[in-house]
N, C-alpha and C positions, 0 to 999 in steps of 0.2 A: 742774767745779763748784768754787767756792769754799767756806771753810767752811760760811758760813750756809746757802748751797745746797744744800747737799750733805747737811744737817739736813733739809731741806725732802725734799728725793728720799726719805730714807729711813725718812723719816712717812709720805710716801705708798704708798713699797712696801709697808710695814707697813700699813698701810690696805688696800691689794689684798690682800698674804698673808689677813687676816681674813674678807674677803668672800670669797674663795677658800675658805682653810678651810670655812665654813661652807656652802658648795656644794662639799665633799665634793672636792676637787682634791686633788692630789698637784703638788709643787714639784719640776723636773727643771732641767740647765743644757744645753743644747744647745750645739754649738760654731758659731761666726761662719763657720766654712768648710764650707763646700757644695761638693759632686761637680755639675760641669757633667752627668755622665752620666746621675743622679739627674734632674736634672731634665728632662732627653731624654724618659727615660721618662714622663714626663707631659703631654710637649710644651709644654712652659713655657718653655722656655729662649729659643726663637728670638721668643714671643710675649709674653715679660715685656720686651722691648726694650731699648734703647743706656742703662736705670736701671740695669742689673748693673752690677758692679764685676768684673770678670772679671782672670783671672789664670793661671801657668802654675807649675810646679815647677821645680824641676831637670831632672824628668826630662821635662817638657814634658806631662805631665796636669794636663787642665785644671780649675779649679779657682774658684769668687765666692765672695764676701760677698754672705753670705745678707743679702735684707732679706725675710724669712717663712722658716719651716721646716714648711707643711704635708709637703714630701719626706723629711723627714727625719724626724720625728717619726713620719709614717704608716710610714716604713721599721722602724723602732724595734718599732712596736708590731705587726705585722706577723710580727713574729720572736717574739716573745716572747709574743703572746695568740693562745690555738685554739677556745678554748672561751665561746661564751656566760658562762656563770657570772663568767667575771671582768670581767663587764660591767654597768651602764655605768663606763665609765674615764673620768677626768677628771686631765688633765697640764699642769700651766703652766709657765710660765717668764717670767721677767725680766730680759732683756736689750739687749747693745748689739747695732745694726739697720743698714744699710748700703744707702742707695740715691744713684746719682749723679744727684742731681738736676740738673735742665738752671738751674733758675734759686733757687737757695735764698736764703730772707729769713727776716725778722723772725725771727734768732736762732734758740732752740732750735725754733723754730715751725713753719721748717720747714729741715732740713738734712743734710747727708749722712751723718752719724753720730747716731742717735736710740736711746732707750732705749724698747721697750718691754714689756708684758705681751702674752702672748698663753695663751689658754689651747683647750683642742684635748681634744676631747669625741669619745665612741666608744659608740656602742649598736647592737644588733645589728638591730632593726625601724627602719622611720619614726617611726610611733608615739613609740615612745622615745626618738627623735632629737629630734622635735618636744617632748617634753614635757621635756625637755634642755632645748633652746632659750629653754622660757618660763623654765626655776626660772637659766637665765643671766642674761634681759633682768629679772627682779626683782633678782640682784643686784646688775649697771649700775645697775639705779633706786637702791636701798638705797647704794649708795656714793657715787654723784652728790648724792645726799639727806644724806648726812654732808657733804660737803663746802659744802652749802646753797650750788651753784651752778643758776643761772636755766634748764635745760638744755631743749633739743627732742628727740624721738625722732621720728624720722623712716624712713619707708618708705624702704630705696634698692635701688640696683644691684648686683651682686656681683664687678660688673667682672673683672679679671685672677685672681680667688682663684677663680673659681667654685662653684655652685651658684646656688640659683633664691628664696633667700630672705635678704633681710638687712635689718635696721635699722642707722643711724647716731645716734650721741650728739654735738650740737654745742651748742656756746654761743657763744648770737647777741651779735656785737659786731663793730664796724664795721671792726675788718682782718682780719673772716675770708673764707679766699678761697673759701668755699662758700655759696650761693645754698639758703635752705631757705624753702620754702612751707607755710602753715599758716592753714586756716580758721576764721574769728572764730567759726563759730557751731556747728562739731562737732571732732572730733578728727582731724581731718585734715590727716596731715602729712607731707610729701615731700622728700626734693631732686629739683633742681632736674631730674636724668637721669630719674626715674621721674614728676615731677610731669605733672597735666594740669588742665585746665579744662573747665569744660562750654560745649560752643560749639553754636550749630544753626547747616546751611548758609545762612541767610538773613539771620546775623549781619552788621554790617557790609559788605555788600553793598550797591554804591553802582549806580547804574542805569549808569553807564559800564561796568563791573567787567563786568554780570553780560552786556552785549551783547558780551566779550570784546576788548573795547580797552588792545592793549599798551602805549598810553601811561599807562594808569592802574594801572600794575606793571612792578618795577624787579626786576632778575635776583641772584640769587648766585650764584656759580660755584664749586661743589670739584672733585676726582675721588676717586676709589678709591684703595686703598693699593697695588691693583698697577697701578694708572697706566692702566686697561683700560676705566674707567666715566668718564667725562666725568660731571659731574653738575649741569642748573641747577635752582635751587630760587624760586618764583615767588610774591613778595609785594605785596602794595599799597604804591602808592607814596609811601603819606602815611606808611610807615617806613625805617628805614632797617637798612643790613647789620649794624649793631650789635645788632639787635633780633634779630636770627636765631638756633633754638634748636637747634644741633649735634646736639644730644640727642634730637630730632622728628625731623630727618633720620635719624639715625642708624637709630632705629626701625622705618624703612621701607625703610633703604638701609644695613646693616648696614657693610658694605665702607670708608665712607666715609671719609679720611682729615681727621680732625677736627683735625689738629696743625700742617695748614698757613696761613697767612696770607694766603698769595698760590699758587693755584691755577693761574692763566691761564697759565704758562711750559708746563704740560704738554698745555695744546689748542694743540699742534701738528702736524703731520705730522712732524719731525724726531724720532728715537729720541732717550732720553738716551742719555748718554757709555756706558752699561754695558751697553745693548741695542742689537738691530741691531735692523733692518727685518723682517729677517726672524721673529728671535725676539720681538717685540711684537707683543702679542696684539691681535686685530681689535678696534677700538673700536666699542663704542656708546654711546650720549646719550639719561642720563636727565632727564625733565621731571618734578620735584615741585612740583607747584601748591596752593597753602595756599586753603584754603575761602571766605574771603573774596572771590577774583577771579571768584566765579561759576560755574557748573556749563558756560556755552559758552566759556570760557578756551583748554580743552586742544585745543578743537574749530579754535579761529582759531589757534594755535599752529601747528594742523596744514597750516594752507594754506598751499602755493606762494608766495604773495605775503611769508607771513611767515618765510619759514624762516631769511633771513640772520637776525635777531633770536638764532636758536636759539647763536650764535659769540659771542665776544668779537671786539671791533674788534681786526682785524689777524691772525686767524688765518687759517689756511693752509690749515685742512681742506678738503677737499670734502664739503659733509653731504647728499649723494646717497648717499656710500660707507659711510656709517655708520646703522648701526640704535636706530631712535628707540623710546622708551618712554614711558609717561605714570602717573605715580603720582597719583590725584588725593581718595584717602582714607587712611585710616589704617590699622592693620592688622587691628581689628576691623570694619573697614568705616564706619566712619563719619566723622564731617568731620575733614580734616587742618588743624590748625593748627604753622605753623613758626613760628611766633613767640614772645618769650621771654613768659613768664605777668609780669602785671605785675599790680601793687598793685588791688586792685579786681575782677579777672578769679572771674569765678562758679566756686562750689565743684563737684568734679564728686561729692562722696559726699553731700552733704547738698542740694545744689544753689542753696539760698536764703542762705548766705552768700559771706561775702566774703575771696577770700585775697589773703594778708601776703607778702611777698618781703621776708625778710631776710639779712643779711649773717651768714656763722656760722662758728667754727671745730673742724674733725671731734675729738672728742675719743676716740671711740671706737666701736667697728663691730660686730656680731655678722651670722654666717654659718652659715646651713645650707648645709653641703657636699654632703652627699649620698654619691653614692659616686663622688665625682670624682678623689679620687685612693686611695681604696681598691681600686679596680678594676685600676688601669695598676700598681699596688705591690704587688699580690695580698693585702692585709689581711683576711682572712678568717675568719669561726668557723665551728664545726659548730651547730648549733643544733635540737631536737626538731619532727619535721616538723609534729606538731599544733599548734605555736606559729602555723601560718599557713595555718590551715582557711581552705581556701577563696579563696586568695592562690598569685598565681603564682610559684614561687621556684625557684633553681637546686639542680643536682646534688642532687637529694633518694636518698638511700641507707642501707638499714637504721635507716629511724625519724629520722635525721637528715639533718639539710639543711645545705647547705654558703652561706653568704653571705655577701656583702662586708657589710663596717662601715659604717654608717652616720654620718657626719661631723659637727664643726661644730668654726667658728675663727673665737672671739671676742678682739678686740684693746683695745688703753688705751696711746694714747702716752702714756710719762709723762714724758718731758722736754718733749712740747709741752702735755701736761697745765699741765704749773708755767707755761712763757712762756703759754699763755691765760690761766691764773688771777691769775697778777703784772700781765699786761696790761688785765685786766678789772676788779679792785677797786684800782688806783693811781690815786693821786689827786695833788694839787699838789703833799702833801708827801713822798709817798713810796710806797715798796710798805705792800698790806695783805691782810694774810696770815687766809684763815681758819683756824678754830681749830687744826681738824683735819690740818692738813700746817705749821702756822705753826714758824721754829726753835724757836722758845720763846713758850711762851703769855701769858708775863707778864717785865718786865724790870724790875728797881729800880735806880732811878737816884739816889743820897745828894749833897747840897750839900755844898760843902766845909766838912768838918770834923767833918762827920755819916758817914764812912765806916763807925765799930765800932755806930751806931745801923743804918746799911744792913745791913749783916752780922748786927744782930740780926733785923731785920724779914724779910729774907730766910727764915732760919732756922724763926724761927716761920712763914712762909708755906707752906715748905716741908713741917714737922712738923705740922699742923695740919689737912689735908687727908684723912685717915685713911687707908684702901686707897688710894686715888689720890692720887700726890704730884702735885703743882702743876709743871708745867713749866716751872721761870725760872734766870732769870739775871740776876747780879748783877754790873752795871757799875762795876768799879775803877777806872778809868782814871783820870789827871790830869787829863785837860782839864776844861772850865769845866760847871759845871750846862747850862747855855743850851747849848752844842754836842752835850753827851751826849743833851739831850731831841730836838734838832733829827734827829740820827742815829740816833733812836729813831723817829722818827717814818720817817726813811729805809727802816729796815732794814720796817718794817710789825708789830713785836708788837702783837699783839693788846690787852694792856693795858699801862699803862706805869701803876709806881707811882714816886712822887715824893718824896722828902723834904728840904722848901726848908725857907722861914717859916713854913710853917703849925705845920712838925712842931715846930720850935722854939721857936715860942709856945705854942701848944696843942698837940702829941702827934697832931696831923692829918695822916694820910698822903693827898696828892694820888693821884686814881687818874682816868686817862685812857684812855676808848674811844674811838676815833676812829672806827670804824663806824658807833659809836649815836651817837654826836655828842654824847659824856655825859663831862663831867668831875666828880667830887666830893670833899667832902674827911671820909674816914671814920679811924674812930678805931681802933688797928690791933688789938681783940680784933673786931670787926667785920668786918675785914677779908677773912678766908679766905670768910666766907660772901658777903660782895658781891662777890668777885673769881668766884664759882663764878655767881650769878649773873646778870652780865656772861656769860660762857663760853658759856653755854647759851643765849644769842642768838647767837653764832658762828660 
């Protein structure tokens, strides 16, 4: 970070430290090096993938850059908490984050060194976990709320962190690489991995579809991650493989290897280079048919006549030798759509509106862990067995009962914080900083010859504001009025005061919002009050 930025990061950490404090957190520094062994124990290691940054010592123990410290953290507290009473715990931290990303862009937005918050919460019921959880996602809201950014909260996935409950924080804008759905007419909000719509099986159902004719449905082909599930997935032909929603797969077909592009090399008979014949696993071939192609789809699939269909042109198999599947609803049973939800597609909570597919970038995550890695770390307290009349719980002995911690690990990138927020309020001339992380909230800019009048306005700006000083800066430089306003305009303060002609004729200090699209010319005992004004749209 350069200077100004470096202003801006540490308004915003001071912004999290506050919202922290006020939910009752404790600030800790965790270290950037992580025991490969640690994470064994939770079996993270082989399943957090080729993102580690791995490494060895001298003496050849193994050794990453942590990008998460649930292991370490839960080790920590583990050692050191026995007893209910010193619970609920609340521990954060802010730091630098380490993931080798395969394709990093748009700057700090997304890259292999990131700074974040994470904060990591310990109670001894559910109960308490969940009621964690909410007094969390209020202070997300309340911080996102200072910052007066446009934000979504969104139902998600809990992906690689695990547990069973998570919201995400994004801010919809056109390079964000995440896909979030939200209906017009209730509060219904997803990404894109947990989103759905309300479909009935007779939806788009074309009378070709429903008599089971595979010329009116085109195939997608993946496989599994251990190479063992062939997988084609069966949509109407008026779309195409672009449309297809990994994430509906996924759902039905857990296995699924979602990272590949090109599938077809592996419906072969030939082993890869690292397996034999031997050691590869018997194939079988799954058929996932999306609800539109009709309920006798799976049925004409199954005939003889149609089985070459079931290969890719030019493979080798034999599909006598392989055993066939048919997935042809969803996992509560009802119609499977693979298809990506698009603009218009009916709500499934409210059902009479209409959802939004927008572009967003994650800015921040909250998670119920559960006891997922309090279990495999042995995090444990004793706790009074009457706490859980009538609830099943472990090792109960002498009035007390021994149980795992109850989790959760809430996140805030704050380097990709700042590249969204820079990215989202810039405009033709430059960055625009809100109030609340801006370097400086106000900058005085003096015409030549007006420098010891800058100096004084300053001053008074400064002294004038009572308990709360005015956060500015006073541009000495040489160069010309016209380039200092221009690079004023660059940097993004919030207000910019001015002292040209006006102040020279009349004692008028020029005062510039570019937010509110408000310029004026106030008189400068006036001043502190309109500058505080101004602010409080910010």
């Amino acid at each position: 970070m350069l200077p100004l930025g470096q202003k801006v990061q540490e308004k915003l950490e001071r912004l999290i430290d506050k919202h922290m404090l006020q939910l009752g957190a404790s600030k800790v520094s965790l270290s950037s090096i992580s025991s490969q062994a640690l994470w064994q124990q939770t079996k993270r290691l082989e399943g957090y993938g080729p993102e580690l940054f791995r490494f060895a010592d001298r003496k050849d123990v193994p050794y990453l850059l942590a990008p998460t410290h649930e292991e370490e953290i839960t080790t920590l507290v583990s050692k050191t908490v026995k007893s209910y009473k010193s619970l609920p715990l609340r521990l954060y931290q802010i730091t630098r984050k380490y993931r080798d990303e395969i394709r990093p862009r748009q700057g700090v937005l997304r890259s292999r060194e990131f700074i974040m918050k994470d904060l990591y919460t310990f109670d001894y019921s559910i109960d308490n976990a969940l009621l964690t959880y909410s007094q969390v996602r209020a202070a997300y809201s309340q911080l996102f709320d200072e910052l007066k950014l446009p934000y979504l909260v969104a139902e998600a996935s809990s992906g690689d962190i695990g547990g069973d409950l998570s919201h995400e924080y994004h801010l919809p804008t056109a390079i964000g690489e995440d896909n979030v759905v939200s209906c017009n007419s209730c509060d219904y909000v997803a990404n894109e991995e947990l989103a759905t719509t309300k479909v009935s099986p007779s939806e788009h159902t074309s009378s070709d579809t429903d008599q089971g004719d595979l010329s009116a449905a085109h195939v997608w082909r993946g496989v599994s991650k251990d190479r063992s599930t062939l997988i084609n997935v069966w949509y109407p032909a008026s779309s195409t493989g672009d449309d297809i929603n990994t994430y509906a797969i996924k759902s039905v077909l857990p296995e699924l290897d979602s990272s590949l592009n090109d599938s077809t090399v592996f419906w072969s008979s030939a082993p890869e280079p690292s397996e034999t014949s031997e050691s590869r696993k018997a194939l079988r071939l799954v058929n996932i048919i999306d609800h539109r192609l009709g309920s006798r789809f799976a049925d004409t699939l199954k005939t003889s006549s149609s089985q070459l269909s079931l290969l890719p042109q030019g493979s080798n198999l034999n599909i006598n030798s392989i055993s066939n599947e048919y997935i042809t609803s969803s996992t509560d049973g009802g119609p499977l759509n693979v298809l990506r939800i698009r603009d218009g597609d009916n709500c499934p909570r409210c059902g009479s509106g209409e959802l939004k597919v927008q572009k967003a970038i994650e800015l921040g995550h909250t998670f119920h862990l559960g006891t997922r890695y309090s279990d495999p770390l042995e995090a444990h307290v004793q706790v009074p067995s009457n706490f859980f009349e009538g609830k099943a719980v472990s090792n109960s002995a002498g009035g007390m009962t021994t149980v795992s911690m109850q989790m959760g690990c809430h996140g805030i990138g704050v380097s990709r914080l700042i590249g969204a927020v820079a990215d989202h309020l810039a405009d033709q001339k430059g960055l625009n900083w809100p109030r609340a992380i801006a370097p400086f909230e106000a900058v005085v800019i003096p015409g030549k010859g007006l420098e010891k009048d800058g100096v004084a306005v300053s001053e008074y700006l400064v002294n004038s504001q009572g308990l709360r000083s005015l956060d500015l800066v006073f541009d000495d430089r040489l160069d010309s009025l016209t380039w200092k306003m221009k690079d004023a305009d660059l940097v993004g303060y919030p207000i910019i005061v001015i002292l040209g002609k006006k102040w020279t004729s009349d004692k008028l200090c020029e005062v510039q919002c570019r937010r509110l699209s408000s310029v004026s010319y106030v008189v400068l005992e006036e001043l502190p009050v309109y500058i505080n004004q101004l602010l409080s749209q910010l």
